[in-house]
Structures are given as C-alpha cells and as structure tokens.
C-alpha positions as CSV (number, residue, x, y, z in Angstrom):
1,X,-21.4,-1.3,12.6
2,X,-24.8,-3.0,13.7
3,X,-22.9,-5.4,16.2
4,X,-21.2,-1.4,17.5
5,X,-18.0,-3.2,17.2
6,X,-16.0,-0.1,16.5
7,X,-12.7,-0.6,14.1
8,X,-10.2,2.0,12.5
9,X,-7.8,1.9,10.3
10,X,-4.8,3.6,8.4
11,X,-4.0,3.5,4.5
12,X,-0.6,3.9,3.1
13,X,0.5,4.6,-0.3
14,X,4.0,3.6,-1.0
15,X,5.7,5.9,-3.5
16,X,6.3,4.4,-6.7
17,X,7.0,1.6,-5.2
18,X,7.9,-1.0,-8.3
19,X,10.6,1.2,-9.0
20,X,11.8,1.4,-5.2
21,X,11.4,-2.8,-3.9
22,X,14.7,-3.7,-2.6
23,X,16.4,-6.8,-4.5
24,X,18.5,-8.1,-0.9
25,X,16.2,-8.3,1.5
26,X,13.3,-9.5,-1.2
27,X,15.9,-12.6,-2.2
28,X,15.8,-13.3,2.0
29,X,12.2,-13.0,1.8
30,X,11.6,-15.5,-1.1
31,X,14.1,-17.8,0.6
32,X,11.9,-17.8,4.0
33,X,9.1,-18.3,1.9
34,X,10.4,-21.2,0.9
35,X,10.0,-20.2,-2.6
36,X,12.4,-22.8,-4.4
37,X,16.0,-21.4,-4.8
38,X,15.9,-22.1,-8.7
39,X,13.4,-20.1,-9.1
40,X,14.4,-17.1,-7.0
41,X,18.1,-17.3,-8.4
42,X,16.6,-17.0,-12.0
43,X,14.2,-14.0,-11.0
44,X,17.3,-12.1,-9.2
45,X,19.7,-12.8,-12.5
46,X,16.9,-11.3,-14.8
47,X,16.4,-8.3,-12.5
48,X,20.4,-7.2,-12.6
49,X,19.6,-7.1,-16.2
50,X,17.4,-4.6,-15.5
51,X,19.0,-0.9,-17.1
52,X,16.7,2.4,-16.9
53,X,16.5,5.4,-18.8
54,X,15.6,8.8,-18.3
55,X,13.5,10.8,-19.8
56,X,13.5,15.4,-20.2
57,X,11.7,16.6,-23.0
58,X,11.3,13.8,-25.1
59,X,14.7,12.8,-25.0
60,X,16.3,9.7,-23.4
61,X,19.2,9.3,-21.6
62,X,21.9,6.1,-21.8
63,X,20.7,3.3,-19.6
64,X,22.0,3.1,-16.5
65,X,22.4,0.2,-13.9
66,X,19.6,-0.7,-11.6
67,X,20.0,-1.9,-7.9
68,X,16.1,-1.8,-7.4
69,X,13.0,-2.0,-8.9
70,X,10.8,-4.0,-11.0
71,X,9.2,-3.9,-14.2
72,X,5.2,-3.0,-13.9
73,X,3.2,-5.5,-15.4
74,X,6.1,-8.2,-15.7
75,X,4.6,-11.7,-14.0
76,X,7.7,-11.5,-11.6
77,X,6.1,-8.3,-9.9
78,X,3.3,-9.8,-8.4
79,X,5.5,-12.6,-6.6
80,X,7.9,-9.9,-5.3
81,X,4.9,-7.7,-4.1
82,X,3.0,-10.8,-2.5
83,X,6.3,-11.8,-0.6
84,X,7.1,-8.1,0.5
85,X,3.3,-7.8,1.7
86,X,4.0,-11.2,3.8
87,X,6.8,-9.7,5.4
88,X,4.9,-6.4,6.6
89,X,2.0,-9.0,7.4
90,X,4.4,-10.7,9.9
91,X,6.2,-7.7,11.2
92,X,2.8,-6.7,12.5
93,X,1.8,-9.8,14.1
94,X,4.8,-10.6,15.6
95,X,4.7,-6.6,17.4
96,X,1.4,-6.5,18.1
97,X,-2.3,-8.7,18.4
98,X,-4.0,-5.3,18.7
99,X,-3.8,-4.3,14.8
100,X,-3.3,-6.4,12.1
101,X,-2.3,-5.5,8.0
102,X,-3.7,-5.5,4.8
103,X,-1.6,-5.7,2.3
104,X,-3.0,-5.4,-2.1
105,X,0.4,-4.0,-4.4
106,X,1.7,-0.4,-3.3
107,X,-1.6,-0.1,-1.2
108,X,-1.0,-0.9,2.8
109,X,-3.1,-0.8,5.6
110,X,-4.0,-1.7,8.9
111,X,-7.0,-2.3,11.4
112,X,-7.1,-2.0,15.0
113,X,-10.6,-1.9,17.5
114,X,-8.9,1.3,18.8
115,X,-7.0,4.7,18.0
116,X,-4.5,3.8,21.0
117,X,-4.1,0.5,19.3
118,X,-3.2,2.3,16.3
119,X,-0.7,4.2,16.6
120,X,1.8,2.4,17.7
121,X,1.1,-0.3,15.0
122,X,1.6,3.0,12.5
123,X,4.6,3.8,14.3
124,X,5.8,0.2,13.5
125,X,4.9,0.0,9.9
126,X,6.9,3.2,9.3
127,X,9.6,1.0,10.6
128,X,9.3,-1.8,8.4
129,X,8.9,0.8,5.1
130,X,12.1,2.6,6.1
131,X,13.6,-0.6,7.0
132,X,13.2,-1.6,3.0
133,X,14.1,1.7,2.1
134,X,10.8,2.6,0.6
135,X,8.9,6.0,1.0
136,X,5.3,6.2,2.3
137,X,3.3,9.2,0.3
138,X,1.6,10.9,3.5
139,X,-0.3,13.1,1.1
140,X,-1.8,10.1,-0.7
141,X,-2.5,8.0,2.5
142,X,-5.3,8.4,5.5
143,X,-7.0,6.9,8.7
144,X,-10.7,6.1,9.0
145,X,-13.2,4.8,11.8
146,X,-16.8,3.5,11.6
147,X,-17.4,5.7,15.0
148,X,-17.3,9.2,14.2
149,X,-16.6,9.9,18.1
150,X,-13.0,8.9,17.8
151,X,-11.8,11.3,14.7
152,X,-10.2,13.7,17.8
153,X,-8.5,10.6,18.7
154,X,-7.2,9.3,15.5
155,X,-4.9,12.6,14.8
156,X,-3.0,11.0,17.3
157,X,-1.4,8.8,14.2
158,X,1.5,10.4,12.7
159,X,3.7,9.3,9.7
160,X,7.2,11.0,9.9
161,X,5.9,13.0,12.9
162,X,3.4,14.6,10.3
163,X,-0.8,14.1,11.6
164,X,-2.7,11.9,8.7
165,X,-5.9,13.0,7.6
166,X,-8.8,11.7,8.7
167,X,-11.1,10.5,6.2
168,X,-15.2,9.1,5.7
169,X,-15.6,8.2,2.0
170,X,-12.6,7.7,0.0
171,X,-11.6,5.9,-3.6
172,X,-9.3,3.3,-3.1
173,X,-8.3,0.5,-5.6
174,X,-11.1,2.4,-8.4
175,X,-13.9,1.7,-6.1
176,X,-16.1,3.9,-3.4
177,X,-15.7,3.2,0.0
178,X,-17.8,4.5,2.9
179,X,-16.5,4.0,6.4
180,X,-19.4,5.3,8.4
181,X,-23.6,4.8,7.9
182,X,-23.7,7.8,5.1
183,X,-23.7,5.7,1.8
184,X,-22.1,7.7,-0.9
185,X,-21.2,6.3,-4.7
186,X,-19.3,9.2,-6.5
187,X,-16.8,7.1,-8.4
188,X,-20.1,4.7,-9.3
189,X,-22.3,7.2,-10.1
190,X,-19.7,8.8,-12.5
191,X,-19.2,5.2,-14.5
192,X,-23.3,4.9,-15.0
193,X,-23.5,8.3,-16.1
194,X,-20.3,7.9,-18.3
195,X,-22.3,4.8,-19.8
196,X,-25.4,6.4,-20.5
197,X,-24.7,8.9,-22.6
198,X,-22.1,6.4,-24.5
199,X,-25.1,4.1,-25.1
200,X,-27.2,7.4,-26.4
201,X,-24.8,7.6,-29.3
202,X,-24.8,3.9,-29.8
C-alpha cells in the first residue's frame, strides 16, 4: 500500500471439503506429482476402506461405502490437500499471468493487480472446483482490495452467477486481517482480554 501498488483478491471456502476430495482425479494428481506409486497405491487401498456412518438423534446408522473423502486429522489428509492445492495452483497459471492462487486446506484464494483481472480468474477457479466435484460456500467466502476506489468494481465477481461480498477486515485461518490502512484486531483483542481475566483468577 505505500508503493500504491493496488492488489485484490477473492477467498473461497470449500464446503466440507475432507469429506468431498475426489479419490480418481487425486490418484492422477499424486501420479503427476511424481509422488512414488507405492506410496499412492497404499494411501488409495486404505481410503476404499473408508465406511461412514450417519448420525439423527444420537443414533448411528450401518456404515456405508465411501467413494470420497478423507479422514480429518489422518497424516494422509495433508498430502491429498497439498496435491489438490497444486493442481488449482497450476490451473491458474496455465489460464492466466494476471492472477495467481493461494492455496492453505479448504481455504482458496487468489490475487490479481485488478478487478478485470479478477474475474475471469474467479470464473476459472469455479471451473476447476466443479471440475472435482466440490462445492464452494459463497456465504462463507469474499473479495477484498487495498484501494477502497475499486469496491464498485469488484461486485463484478460472481460465484454461480451470485455477487460475493466485499469485505475490509475479516478472520481468516483464527487470525485478524485488515486489507486497507484502518488497523483493526477484534479476534486479538478478544484472546488478551480472554487471558486477563484467566490470569485474575490464577
């Protein structure tokens, strides 16, 4: 912002997305990679292993056979995320050198030094999410600028046809992030509060 080298940007929440990650095109991923075989054919086997059950009321159902999905907090999860944010990586690259990805779990973004820039690069990561079957939570998702001028501009970027709101200081990833000049710290603030009046009792 002191250089006035203007950037926005778009954030996308992908809904519940260890329990949506497609096991084909993942296994294609790996094998790009270059993740060794071995490996990826022992990850795959465990996965069809995989059996879920449903929960109403406190009652479960009988497992049932998963196609998708992986286990939260299994080691396993964290290669298949890193390879499926590679791939949207490259998808944008290889459509545009106007915007470029950010990629961290179920949490997907991009940057471009212009609205127009944007939106087509939206347009394209829609692609790619439908592409691997996975839903993008509109509600839960947002564009930002560090120049305030182009807000008007940046309703321009649409997610299923539907504008994405617009956004200055958000939480993202349990921390406060300010887009623009106007430094505020709600979720911080909150924490040092939280831990004063814990250390009062102490």
């Amino acid at each position: 912002m002191n250089s006035k080298h203007w950037i926005c940007g778009l954030i996308v929440d992908l809904v519940k997305c260890y329990n949506l990650i497609p096991w084909v095109p993942c296994f294609k991923i790996c094998d790009k990679l270059g993740i060794p075989r071995a490996y990826a054919v022992a990850m795959f086997n465990h996965l069809k292993q995989l059996r879920r059950s449903f929960e109403v009321l406190g009652a479960c159902s009988d497992f049932v056979v998963a196609y998708n999905g992986i286990a939260e907090g299994c080691a396993m999860s964290v290669a298949m995320m890193t390879a499926l944010s590679w791939f949207a990586h490259k998808c944008i690259e290889k459509f545009t050198k106007d915007a470029f990805a950010i990629c961290y779990a179920d949490n997907w973004g991009l940057v471009a030094d212009s609205p127009e820039e944007l939106v087509p690069a939206t347009q394209r990561l829609e692609e790619v999410v439908d592409s691997l079957r996975m839903k993008i939570s509109i509600g839960k998702s947002w564009t930002w600028t560090t120049n305030l001028k182009w807000k008007n501009k940046l309703k321009l970027v649409k997610l299923h046809g539907i504008p994405v709101e617009s956004k200055s200081n958000v939480v993202d990833l349990g921390c406060d992030q300010t887009y623009n000049r106007k430094r505020t710290i709600p979720t911080q603030a909150k924490r040092l509060g939280k831990a004063k009046r814990v250390l009062k009792k102490i």
